[in-house]
N, C-alpha and C positions, 0 to 999 in steps of 0.2 A: 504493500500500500504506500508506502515511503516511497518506494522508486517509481510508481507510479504518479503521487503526484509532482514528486522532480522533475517527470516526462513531461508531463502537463503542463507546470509553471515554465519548462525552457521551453517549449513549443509554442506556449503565449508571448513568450521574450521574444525570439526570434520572430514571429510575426509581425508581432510590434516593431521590429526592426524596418521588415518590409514595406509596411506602409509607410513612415517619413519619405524612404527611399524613392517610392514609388510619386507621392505628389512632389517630391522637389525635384525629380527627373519631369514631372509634367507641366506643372510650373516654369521650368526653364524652357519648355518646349510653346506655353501661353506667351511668355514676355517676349521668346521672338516673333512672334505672328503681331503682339500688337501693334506695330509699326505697319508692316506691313499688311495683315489682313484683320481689321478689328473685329469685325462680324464671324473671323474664324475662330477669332482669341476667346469671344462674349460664348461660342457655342463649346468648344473647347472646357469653360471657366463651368458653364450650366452643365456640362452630363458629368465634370469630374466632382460637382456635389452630389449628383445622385450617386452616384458611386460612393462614394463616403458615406452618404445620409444609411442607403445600403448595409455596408461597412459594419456602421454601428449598432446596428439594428443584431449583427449578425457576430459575436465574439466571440464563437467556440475558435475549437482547435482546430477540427477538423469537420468535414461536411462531404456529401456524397458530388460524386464527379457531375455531375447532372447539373447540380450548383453551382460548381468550379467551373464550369463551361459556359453559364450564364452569367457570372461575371466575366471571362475571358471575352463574350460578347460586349459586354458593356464598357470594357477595357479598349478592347479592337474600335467601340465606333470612336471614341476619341479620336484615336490615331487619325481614320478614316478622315476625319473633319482635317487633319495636317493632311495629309496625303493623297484625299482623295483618290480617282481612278487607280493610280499608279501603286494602292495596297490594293493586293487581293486576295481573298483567305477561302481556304476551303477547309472542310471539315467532315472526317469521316467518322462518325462513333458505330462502335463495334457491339452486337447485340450483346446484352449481362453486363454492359458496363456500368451502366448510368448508375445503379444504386454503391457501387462502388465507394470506400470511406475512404478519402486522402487528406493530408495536412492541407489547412484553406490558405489560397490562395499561392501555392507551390507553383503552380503553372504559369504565373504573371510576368515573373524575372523573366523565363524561358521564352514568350514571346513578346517580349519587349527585346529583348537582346535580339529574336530574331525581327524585328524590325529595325533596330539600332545599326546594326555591323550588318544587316543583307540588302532591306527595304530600302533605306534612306540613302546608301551607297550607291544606288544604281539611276542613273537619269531616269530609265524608263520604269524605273519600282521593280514589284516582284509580285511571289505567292507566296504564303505563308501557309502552310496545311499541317492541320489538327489532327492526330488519328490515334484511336483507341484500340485496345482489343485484349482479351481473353487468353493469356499465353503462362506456361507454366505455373499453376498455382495462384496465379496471379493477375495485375494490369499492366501489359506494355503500352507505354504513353509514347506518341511522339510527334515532336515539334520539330518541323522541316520549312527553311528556308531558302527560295531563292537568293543569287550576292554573287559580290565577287568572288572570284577562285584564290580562297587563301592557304592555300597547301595543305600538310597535316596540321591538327589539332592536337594542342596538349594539353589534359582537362587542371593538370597541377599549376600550369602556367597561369589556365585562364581562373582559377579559384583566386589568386593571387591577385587578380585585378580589381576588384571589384566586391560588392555585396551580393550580389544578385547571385551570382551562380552558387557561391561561398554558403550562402544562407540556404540553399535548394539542398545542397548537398548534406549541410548537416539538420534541417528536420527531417530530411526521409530517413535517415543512418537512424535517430531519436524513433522516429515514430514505428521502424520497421524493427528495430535491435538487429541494427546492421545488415538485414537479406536483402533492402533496396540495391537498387543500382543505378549509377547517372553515365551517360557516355555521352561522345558529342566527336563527332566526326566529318570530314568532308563531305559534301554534298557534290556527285557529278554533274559537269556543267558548270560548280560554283554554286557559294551557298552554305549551308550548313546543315547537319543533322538531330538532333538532342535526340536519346531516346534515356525512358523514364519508368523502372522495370516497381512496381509494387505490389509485396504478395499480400496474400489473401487474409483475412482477419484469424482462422484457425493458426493459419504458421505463424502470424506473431504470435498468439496465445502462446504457444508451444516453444518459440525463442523466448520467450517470457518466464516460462516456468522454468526452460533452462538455467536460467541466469547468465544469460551471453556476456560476456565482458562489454559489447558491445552496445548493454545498456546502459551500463553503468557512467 
């Protein structure tokens, strides 16, 4: 019960982490447009309150992917209001997924960055596709971006940059007792790949009862 609510309390930390992260990457993203586009800035300033108002409304730890995807909507039209045409998103969800329990908001960093380093690099924009599915035990998740062709990827380099990734990594490690997994590879063509492996709610029971170091 101790290590359970430790789990608990750092997965609400680390959240809490997310979100500043999240509106002062957006925020910077409103103050350039207001010169230049006011009426993108004002719609920009309006959805990123309902997303907050949302937000608050909403302060578990975790929530089913179903939920986590309807805010990745609500995330995306932001963008869209920047980008316009030139974001395009598809999204495949995989049947048995949707009731699925992930740490909230885990997927935000992952495409914000793929629009950061893919989307906003390329004159002509990109895609950006969502896909779920059903694989060992578990949810393979993945975030695939259109972009430039940036060679291999080294995921210790890119934890090292930034919050975003850094933070992904360690609430799945938290929430799964270490069976997650994060990768992020080239995209052919250019581009990038995240893929986002989360098992099933029995096997953590069962990494749990072990007492994995991994929770500790």
């Amino acid at each position: 019960e101790e290590e359970n609510r430790f789990i608990h309390a750092r997965l609400a930390t680390l959240r809490g982490q997310i979100n500043p992260h999240f509106l002062f990457n957006t925020l910077n993203s409103i103050t350039a447009l207001i010169r230049t586009d006011s009426e993108k800035a004002r719609e920009m300033t309006r959805r990123l309150s309902q997303i907050f108002r949302k937000s608050l409304e909403d302060a578990s730890d975790t929530h089913s992917l179903e939920e986590e995807m309807d805010f990745i909507d609500n995330y995306l039209s932001i963008e869209k209001v920047r980008f316009g045409d030139k974001l395009r998103v598809s999204k495949e969800i995989g049947p048995g997924t949707e009731s699925f329990q992930v740490p909230t908001m885990i997927l935000q960093p992952l495409v914000e960055n793929a629009v950061k380093h893919g989307i906003s690099r390329s004159s002509n924009g990109g895609l950006v596709r969502i896909g779920t599915e059903r694989a060992g035990g578990g949810v393979e998740i993945t975030v695939e971006n259109e972009g430039p062709d940036e060679g291999p990827f080294r995921l210790e380099a890119m934890l090292s940059r930034g919050i975003g990734l850094r933070n992904v990594k360690e609430r799945l490690e938290l929430f799964t007792c270490g069976l997650g997994n994060l990768e992020i590879a080239p995209r052919a063509g250019g581009g990038a790949v995240v893929r986002l492996f989360v098992p099933d709610s029995r096997e953590r029971r069962e990494a749990f009862r072990d007492q994995s170091d991994h929770c500790r």
